[in-house]
N, C-alpha and C positions, 0 to 999 in steps of 0.2 A: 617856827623852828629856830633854837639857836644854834649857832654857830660855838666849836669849840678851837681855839686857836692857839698852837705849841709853838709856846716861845722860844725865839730865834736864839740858837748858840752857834753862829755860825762863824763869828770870829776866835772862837775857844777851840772849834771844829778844825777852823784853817793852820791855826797855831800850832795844836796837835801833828795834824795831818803832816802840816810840811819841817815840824820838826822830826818824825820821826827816819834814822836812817840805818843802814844796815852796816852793824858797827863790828868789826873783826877782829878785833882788839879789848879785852875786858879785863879793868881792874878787878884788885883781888876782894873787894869789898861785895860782902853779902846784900843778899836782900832782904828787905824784911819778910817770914813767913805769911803773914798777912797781906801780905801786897801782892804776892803771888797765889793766894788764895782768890782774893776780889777780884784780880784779872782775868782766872780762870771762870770766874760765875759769870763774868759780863760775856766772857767767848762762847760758853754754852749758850747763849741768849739769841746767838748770832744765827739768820734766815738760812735753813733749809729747805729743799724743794721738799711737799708736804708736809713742813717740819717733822720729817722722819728724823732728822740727824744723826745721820748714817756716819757717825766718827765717837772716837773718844780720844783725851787727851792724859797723856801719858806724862805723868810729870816723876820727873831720876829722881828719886829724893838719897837715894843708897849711893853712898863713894865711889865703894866699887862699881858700881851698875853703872856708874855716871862713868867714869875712867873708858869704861868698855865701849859704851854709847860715843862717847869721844874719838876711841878709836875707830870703831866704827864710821865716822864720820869723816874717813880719811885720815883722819888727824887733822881735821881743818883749826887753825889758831880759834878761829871764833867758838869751839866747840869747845877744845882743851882748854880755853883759859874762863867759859860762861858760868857763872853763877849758878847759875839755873840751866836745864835741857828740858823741853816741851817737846814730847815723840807724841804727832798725832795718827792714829792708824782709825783705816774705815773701811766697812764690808757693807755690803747690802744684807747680810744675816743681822748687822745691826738696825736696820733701818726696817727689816721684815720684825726684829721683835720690838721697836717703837711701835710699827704700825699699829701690833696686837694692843698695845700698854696705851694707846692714844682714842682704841676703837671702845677699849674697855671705858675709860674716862668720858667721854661721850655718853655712852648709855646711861652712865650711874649718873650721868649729872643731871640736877636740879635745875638750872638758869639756863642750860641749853635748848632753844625750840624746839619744836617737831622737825621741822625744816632744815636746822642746822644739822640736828640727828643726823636725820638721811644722807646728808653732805656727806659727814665724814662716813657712812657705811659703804658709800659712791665708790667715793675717794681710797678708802682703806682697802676697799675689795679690789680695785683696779691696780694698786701697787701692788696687792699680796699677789697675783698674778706677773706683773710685770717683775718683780722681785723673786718670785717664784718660780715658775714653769719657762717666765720670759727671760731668766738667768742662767739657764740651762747651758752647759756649752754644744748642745747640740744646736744652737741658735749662731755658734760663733761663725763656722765657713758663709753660712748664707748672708748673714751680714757683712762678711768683708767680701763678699763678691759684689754684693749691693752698693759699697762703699765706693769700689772702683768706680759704678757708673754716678753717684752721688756724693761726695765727700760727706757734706753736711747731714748724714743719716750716722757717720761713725760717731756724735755722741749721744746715740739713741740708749738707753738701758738695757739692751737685748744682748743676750749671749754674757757669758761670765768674764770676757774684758770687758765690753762694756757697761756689765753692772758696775765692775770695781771702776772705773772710768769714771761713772756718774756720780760714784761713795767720794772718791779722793773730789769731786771737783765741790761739791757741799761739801766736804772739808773747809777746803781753803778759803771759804765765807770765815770759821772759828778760827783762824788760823792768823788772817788780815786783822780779826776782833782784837787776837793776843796780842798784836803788835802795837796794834792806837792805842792799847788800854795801858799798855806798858809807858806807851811816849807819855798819857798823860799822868805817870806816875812821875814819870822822870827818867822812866827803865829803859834801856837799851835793850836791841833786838839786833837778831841774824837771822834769814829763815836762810835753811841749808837745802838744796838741794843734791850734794852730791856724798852719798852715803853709800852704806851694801845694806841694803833691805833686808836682804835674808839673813845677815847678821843680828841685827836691829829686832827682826821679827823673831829670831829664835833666843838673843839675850831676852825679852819680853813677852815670849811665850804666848805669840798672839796664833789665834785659831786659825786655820784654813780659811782660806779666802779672802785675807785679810790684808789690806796693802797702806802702805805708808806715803802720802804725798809729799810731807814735808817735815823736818825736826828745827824747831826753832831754838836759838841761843839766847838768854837773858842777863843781862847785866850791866851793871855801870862803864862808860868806857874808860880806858886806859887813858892818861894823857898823852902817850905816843902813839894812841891811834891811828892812823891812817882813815883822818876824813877830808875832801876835795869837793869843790865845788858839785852840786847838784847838777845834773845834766839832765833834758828830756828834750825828745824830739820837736818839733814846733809843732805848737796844740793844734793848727789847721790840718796837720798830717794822721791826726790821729781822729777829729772830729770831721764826718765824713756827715752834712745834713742835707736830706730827701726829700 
């Protein structure tokens, strides 16, 4: 039996990594179209629970669209002055018609086992339920009474927050992707959290059910940026080993 071994890019990795920062300030210089095409392919790529990926990514390509989006966003400087706006929205209605398009893909396939088959008819039956009858908001009171005596049951799939709960948090796997893929372009990022949803969601016409975790900013930065030394807690406070 051989052994296959993926070579290490882990100094390219760290580089990226701790180059990229959240930058609030963007010169007026464009991106290239392409560059924000290839980052968006590598963010689709990025791990979802059943790789259902329960999101899509919404890129303002419109003036106006972008203008509104922006205000929308508070008026946060990182927003009015980005290049580029990344709105990504995610429902479990997205993630139930993956399941269909993923279960189909399975059967027609040729190189897939018998054994794998099954897997995914497992697997795809158990979300279309969980996703389905288990998103029900008739499931919502009993789970936050549940919740009370359990915390860690509230990020269960069950009841229609916590399916959108589940959709936004596989989001934010595509969302981290946009950000390293931008650093290792060169691109500057902002991920925003404080927006009006309901704004966002109805310039963008996104369906029922449909929730927004986070709209990212992209561009090069300003030389008057406001950047400051990196700060994080001491790594022993956060690595906690059992």
């Amino acid at each position: 039996m051989t052994t296959t071994f993926i070579p290490s890019n882990w100094e390219a990795f760290q580089s990226i990594n701790r180059q990229r920062r959240a930058i609030r300030k963007f010169s007026a210089l464009s991106i290239p179209e392409r560059d924000i095409q290839e980052l968006l392919v590598e963010a689709a790529l990025a791990p979802s629970s059943g790789n259902l990926q329960p999101y899509q990514l919404h890129w303002i390509r419109s003036p106006q669209l972008k203008a509104e989006v922006a205000a929308a966003c508070n008026h946060q400087q990182a927003a009015a002055t980005a290049a580029e706006i990344i709105v990504i929205s995610a429902s479990a209605a997205i993630a139930k018609h993956t399941a269909s398009r993923q279960l189909a893909y399975a059967e027609l396939s040729d190189v897939l086992s018998a054994k794998s088959k099954a897997y995914y008819r497992k697997q795809m039956k158990m979300f279309n339920t969980v996703l389905g009858i288990g998103a029900s908001a008739f499931w919502t009171p009993f789970m936050y009474a549940a919740t009370l005596l359990r915390p860690c049951l509230s990020l269960l799939p069950i009841g229609n927050i916590g399916s959108q709960n589940w959709a936004a948090r596989n989001a934010i796997f595509s969302a981290h992707t946009i950000m390293l893929a931008a650093a290792a372009k060169g691109v500057d990022s902002c991920p925003m959290e404080g927006f009006s949803a309901v704004k966002i969601a109805q310039l963008l016409q996104l369906p029922r059910g449909s929730v927004i975790p986070i709209v990212i900013a992209l561009g090069y930065r300003a030389e008057d940026a406001r950047i400051e030394m990196q700060w994080r807690r001491q790594f022993n406070e956060t690595l906690i080993t059992h």
